[in-house]
N, C-alpha and C positions, 0 to 999 in steps of 0.2 A: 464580818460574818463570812465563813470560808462554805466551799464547796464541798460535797459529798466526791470521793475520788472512786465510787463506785456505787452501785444500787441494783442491789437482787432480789426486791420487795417492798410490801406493798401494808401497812400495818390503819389502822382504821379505830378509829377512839368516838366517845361523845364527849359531851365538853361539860353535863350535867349543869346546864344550865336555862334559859327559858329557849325555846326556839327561835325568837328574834332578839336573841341577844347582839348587841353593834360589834363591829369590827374591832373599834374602838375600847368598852368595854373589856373584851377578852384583849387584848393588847396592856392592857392597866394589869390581869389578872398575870399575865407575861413578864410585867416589869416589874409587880411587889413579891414574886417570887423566882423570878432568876434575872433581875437585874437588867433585863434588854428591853427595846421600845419597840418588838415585833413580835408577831404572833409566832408561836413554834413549831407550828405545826405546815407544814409544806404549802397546805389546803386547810380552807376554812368554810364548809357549806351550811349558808342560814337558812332557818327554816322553808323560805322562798324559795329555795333553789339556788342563790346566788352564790357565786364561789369567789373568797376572797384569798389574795396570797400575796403575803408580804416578802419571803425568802426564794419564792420560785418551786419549784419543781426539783432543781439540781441545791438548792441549797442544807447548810450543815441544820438540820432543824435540830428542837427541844421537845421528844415528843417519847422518845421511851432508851431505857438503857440496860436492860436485860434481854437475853437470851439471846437468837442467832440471830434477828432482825433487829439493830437498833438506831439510834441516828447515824451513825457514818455508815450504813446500806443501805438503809431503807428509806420509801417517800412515808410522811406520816397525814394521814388526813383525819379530819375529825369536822363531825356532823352537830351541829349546833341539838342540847336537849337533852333529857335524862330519861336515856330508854329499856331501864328497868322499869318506868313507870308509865312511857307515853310512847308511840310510837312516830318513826320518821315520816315526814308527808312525803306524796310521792315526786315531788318537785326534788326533794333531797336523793332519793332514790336512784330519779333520772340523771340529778348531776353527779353522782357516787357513781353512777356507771359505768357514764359519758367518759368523768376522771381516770376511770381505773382501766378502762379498755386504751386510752391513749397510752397512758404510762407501762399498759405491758408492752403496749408498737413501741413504745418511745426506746424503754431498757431491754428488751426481752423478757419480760418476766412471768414466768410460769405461775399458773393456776396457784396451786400447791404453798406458794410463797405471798398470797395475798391475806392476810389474819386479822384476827380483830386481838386487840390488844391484851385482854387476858390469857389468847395463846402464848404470850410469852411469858407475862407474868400472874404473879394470884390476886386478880380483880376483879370489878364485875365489868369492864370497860369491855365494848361498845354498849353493854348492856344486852338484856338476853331480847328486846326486840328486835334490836339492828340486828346482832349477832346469828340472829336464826336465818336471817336472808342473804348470808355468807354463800357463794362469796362476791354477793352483789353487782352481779355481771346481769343487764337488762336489754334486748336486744331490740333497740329501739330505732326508730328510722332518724337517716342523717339530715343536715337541717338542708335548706335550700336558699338560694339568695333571695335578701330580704329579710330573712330571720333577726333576729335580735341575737348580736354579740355586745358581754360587759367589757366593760375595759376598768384593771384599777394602775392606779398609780402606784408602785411602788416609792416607799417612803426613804430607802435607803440609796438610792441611786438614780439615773435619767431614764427610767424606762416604763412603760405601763406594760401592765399584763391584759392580755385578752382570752378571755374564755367564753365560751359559745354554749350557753344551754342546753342546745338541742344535738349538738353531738359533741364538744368537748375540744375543739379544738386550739390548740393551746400557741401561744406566742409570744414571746418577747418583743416590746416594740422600742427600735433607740428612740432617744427624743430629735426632736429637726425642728419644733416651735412651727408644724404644719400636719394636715391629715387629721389624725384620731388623736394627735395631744391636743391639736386645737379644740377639737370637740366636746375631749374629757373637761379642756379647761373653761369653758363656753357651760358646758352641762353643770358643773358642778358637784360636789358629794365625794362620796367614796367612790361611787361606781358611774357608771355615764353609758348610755344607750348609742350605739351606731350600727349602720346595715353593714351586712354580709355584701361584699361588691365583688371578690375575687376571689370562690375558692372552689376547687374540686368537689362539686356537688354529686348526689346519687343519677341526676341525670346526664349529669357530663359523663358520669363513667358508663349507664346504659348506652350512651352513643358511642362512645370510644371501644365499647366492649358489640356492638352491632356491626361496628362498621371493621373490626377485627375481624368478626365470623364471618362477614360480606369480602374480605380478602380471602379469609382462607376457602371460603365456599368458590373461589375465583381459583386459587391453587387447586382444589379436588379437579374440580374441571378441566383445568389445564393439564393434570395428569391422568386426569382416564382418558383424555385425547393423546395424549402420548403414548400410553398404552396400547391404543387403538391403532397407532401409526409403527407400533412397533409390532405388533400382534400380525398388522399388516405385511410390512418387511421380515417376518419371519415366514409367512407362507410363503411367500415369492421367494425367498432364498430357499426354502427345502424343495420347490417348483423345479428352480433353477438346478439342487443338483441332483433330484432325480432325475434332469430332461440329461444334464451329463453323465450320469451315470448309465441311463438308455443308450446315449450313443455310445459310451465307451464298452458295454453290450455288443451291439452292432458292429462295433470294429474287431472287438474279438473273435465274433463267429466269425466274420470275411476274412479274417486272416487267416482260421484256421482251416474253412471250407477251401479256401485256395493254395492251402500246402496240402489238402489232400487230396485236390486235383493234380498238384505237382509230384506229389509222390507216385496216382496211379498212372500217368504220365511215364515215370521211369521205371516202375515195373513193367508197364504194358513192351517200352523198349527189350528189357531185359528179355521178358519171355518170345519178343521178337529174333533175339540176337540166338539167344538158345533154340529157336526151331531151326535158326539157317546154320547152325553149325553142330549141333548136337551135344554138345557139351560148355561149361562154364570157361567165361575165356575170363583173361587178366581185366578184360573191359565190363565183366559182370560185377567180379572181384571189387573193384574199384568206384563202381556206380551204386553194390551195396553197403560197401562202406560210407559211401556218403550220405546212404539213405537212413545211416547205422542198423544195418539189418545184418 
């Protein structure tokens, strides 16, 4: 079974069968019509809620082959029940949401690109009661440690799948014959119950996202004090050059009060020199030229 070498959507089936139909069962329905010993469908949600999956998330599934979304793009999931006649419980609901919110983080995959499967072709698939609660996005709180996560075996390879009820958290596990395969294998079944012991919780991230605002509440701080210290150093420099520009004031007047004591200084000689001689001598001549007069 090959990989999907892309996925830009999200297509969603019922399986028109009873709602607690086995894993099993639909796997039989797999193999007397296209030959394999896996479910085709990416996702398998029974009426409980449980989510089973034999190909993964990334694998080539058998779930639709018309129009712009088909198996090599898209994830195919499909909700155990025939809901032109019954409606999904809300366990199926929860986990349809849980799925499809991960898988747009997982691919990028936009709104717009998630369908129920007579958008592509002419069916009545999901049926018109799933189909009305399109596009089944439910904004549900995320789980917390302790919670009950499934674990399944996948059938074709060493690895189990885990998936988390209460928000969907999805995982491939290799096998090591320790941890959660011991448990699966100890538990027994298709599916096997273990705690949540390590994962990014809603409350891990209220703290992680507190004590971010408590840094940055620390930076505002520390910049309106800088503020303050500069706000400061800017009076004290315009202080400073009004106090120089006072005195470079002060020096201009005393320079110029004292060349115009110098000047009447040298007229007063002049009109000296002209009363003892009565006329302008070469020495007037020469003393107004200096005075440029």
């Amino acid at each position: 079974m090959a990989n999907r070498k892309s996925t830009i959507g999200i297509v969603v089936h019922h399986t028109v069968t009873p709602q607690n139909y086995s894993p099993d069962s639909l796997r039989a329905i797999f193999k007397a019509r296209f030959g394999v010993n896996y479910i085709g469908y990416n996702f398998y949600i029974n009426g409980d809620g449980k989510v089973y999956s034999d190909i993964g998330a990334d694998g080539f599934g058998i779930h639709n082959n018309v129009g712009r979304l088909q198996n090599y793009n898209s994830v195919g999931i499909a909700l155990a029940g025939n809901f032109e006649h019954q409606k999904p419980t809300q366990a199926q609901l929860n986990s349809l949401s849980n799925l499809i919110k991960d898988l747009m983080a997982k691919y990028n995959i936009s709104k717009s690109n998630i369908v129920g499967h007579k958008d592509m072709k002419a069916t009545a698939c999901p049926g018109k009661n799933l189909y009305a609660l399109k596009p089944w996005i439910i904004n549900n709180p995320v789980s917390k440690e302790g919670d009950v996560m499934w674990w399944e075996k996948l059938p074709n390879n060493n690895t189990i799948w885990a998936y988390n009820n209460f928000k969907g958290v999805i995982t491939a596990v290799p096998y090591s014959g320790t941890g959660a395969w011991d448990k699966f294998e100890k538990d027994g079944g298709s599916m096997a119950k273990v705690k949540i012991v390590n994962q990014l919780t809603e409350t891990t991230i209220q703290k992680e996202t507190k004590a971010l605002n408590t840094e940055i509440g620390k930076l505002k701080i520390n910049l309106s004090d800088l503020q303050t210290k500069y706000d400061k150093l800017d009076e004290k420099l315009n202080d400073t050059i009004d106090g120089y520009e006072t005195q470079i004031s002060i020096l201009k007047k005393t320079h110029i009060d004292e060349m115009k004591k110098q000047k009447a200084k040298y007229e007063k000689k002049i009109l000296e020199l002209k009363e003892s001689t009565g006329r302008l001598t070469l020495w007037e001549k020469f003393i107004r030229w200096i005075l440029g007069k």
